[in-house]
N, C-alpha and C positions, 0 to 999 in steps of 0.2 A: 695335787689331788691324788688320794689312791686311785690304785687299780680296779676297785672293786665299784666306787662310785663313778670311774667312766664307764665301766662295764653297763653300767644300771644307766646310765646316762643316754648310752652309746644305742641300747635295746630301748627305754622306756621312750625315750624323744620321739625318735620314729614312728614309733607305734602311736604315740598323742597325735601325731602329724596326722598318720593314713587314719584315723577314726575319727579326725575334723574335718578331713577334706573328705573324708565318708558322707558325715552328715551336713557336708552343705549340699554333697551332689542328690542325696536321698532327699533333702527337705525342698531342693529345688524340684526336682521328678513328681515329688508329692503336691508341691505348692502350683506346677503346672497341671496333674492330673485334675489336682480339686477342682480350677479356674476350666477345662474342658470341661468337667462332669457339672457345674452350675453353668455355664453356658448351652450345654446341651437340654437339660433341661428346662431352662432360660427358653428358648426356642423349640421346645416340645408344649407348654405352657400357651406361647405366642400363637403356635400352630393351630390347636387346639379352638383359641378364643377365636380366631378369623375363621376356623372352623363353625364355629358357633354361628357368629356373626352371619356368614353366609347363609347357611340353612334360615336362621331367623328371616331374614329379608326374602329368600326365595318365597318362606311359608307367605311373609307378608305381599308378596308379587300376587302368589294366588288368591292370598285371599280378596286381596284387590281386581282381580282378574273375574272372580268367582261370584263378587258383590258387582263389578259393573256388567256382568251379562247377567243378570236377577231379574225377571220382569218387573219386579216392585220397584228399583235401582230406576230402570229406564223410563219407566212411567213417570216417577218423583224429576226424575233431571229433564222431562219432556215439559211438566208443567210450572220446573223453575223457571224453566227457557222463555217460557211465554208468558209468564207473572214478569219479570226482570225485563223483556222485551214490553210490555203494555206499558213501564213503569218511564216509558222512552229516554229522553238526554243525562234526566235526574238520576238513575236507577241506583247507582254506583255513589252517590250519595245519602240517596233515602237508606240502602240496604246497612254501609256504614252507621247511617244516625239508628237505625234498629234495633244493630250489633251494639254499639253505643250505650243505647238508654235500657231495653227491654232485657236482650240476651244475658250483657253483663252481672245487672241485677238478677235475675234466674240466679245465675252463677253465686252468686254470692251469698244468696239464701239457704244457699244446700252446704 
């Protein structure tokens, strides 16, 4: 072999070497940052929705909270109590065959 093509050999080898093993450490550095930065926002997302979540249900607490101290609330659950109570042993069956025949049908007209 000349001289001139170990010379070329001797510089160009090398130098393929250190810009392969360049771009495995750079494609690794970048292939790690990506999988951080979609995981971070992976988890700013999640945060976010349970964020949601919560507030939604506290509103629903109040409004639950808001509806059962309502005078009209208490009055209607005062005179279920005693309609359900007259209805004695049965009640829990009449109210099911109601739900049943009457309520269902409503439902399904609309």
């Amino acid at each position: 072999m000349k001289l001139g093509s170990k010379l070329v050999l001797q510089t160009v080898l090398p130098a393929v070497a250190a810009v392969a093993i360049l771009l495995a450490i750079v494609t690794q550095v970048t292939s790690s940052a990506l999988r951080d930065a979609a995981e971070r926002g992976l988890a700013a997302v999640a945060e976010a929705r349970r964020e949601d979540l919560q507030n939604h249900l506290e509103r629903m607490r109040g409004d639950i909270v808001a509806m059962g101290n309502a005078p009209a609330v208490i009055e209607a659950m005062r005179q279920f109590s005693a309609a359900f109570a007259a209805c004695g042993a049965s009640a829990d069956t009449q109210l099911q065959q109601f739900y049943d025949t009457d309520v269902q049908a409503a439902i399904r007209l609309k």
